[in-house]
C-alpha positions as CSV (number, residue, x, y, z in Angstrom):
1,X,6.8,104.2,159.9
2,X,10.1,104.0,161.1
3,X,13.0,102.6,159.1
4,X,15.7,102.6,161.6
5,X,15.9,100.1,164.4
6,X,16.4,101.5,168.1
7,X,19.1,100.2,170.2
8,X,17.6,97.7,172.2
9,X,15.9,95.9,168.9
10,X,19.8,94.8,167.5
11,X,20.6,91.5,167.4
12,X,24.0,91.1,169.6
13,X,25.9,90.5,166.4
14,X,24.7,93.5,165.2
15,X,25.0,95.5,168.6
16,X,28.5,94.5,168.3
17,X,29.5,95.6,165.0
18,X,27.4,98.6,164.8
19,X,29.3,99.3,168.2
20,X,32.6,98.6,166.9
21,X,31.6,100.7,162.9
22,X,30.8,103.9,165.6
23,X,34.1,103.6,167.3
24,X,36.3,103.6,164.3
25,X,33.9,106.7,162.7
26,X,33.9,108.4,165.4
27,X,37.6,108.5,166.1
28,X,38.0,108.7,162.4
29,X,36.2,112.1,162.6
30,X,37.8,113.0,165.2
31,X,41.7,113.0,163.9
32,X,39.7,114.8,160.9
33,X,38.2,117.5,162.5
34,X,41.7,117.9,164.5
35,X,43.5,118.1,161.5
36,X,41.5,120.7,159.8
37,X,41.3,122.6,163.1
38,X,45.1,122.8,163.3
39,X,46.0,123.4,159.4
40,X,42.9,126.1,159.6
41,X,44.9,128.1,162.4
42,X,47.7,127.5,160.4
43,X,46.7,128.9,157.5
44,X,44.8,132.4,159.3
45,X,47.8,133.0,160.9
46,X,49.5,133.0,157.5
47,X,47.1,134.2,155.0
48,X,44.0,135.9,157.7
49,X,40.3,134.9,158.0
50,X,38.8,133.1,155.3
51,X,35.1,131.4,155.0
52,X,36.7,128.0,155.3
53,X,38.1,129.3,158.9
54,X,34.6,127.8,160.2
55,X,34.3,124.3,158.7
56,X,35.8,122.3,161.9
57,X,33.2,124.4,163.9
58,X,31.0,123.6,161.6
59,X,31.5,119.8,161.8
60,X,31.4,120.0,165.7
61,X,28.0,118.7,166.0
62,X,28.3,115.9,163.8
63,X,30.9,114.6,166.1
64,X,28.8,115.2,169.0
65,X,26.0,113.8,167.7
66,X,28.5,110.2,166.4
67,X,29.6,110.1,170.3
68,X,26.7,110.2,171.7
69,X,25.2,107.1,169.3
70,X,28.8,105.5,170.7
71,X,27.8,105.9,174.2
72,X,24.1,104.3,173.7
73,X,25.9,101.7,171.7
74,X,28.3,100.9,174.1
75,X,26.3,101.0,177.3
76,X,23.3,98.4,175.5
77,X,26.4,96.2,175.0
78,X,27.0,96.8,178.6
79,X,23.9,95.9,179.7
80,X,23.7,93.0,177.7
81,X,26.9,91.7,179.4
82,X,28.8,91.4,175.6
């Protein structure tokens, strides 16, 4: 049994505001992962290599996998004509 509902089964309203809740995540995540990327080499250039060093690798895929549900989102909206 599936819980989730595919792409092609949303309603248009909620093709567009799924569309528009994955946009502001995604770019959300984004400015994060930025952020912690640049304060990370920050902080190994001032205090060396720490465990924590890895954490916007880490979150990499969860970005990649957030644009990629965009993309889907945005090109049923497409082909829908919304």
């Amino acid at each position: 049994m599936r819980d989730t509902k595919l792409v092609t089964e949303y309603t248009n309203e909620e093709l567009i505001s799924n569309e528009k809740k994955a946009k502001a995540i995604t770019i959300m995540l984004m400015v994060a992962i930025l952020l912690l990327f640049i304060s990370t080499m920050f902080l190994t250039f001032k205090k060396g290599f720490s465990a924590l060093s890895v954490v916007p690798i880490a979150l990499l895929p969860i970005l990649i996998i957030n644009i990629n549900n965009w993309n889907k989102l945005k090109k049923e909206k497409a082909n829908r004509n919304l």
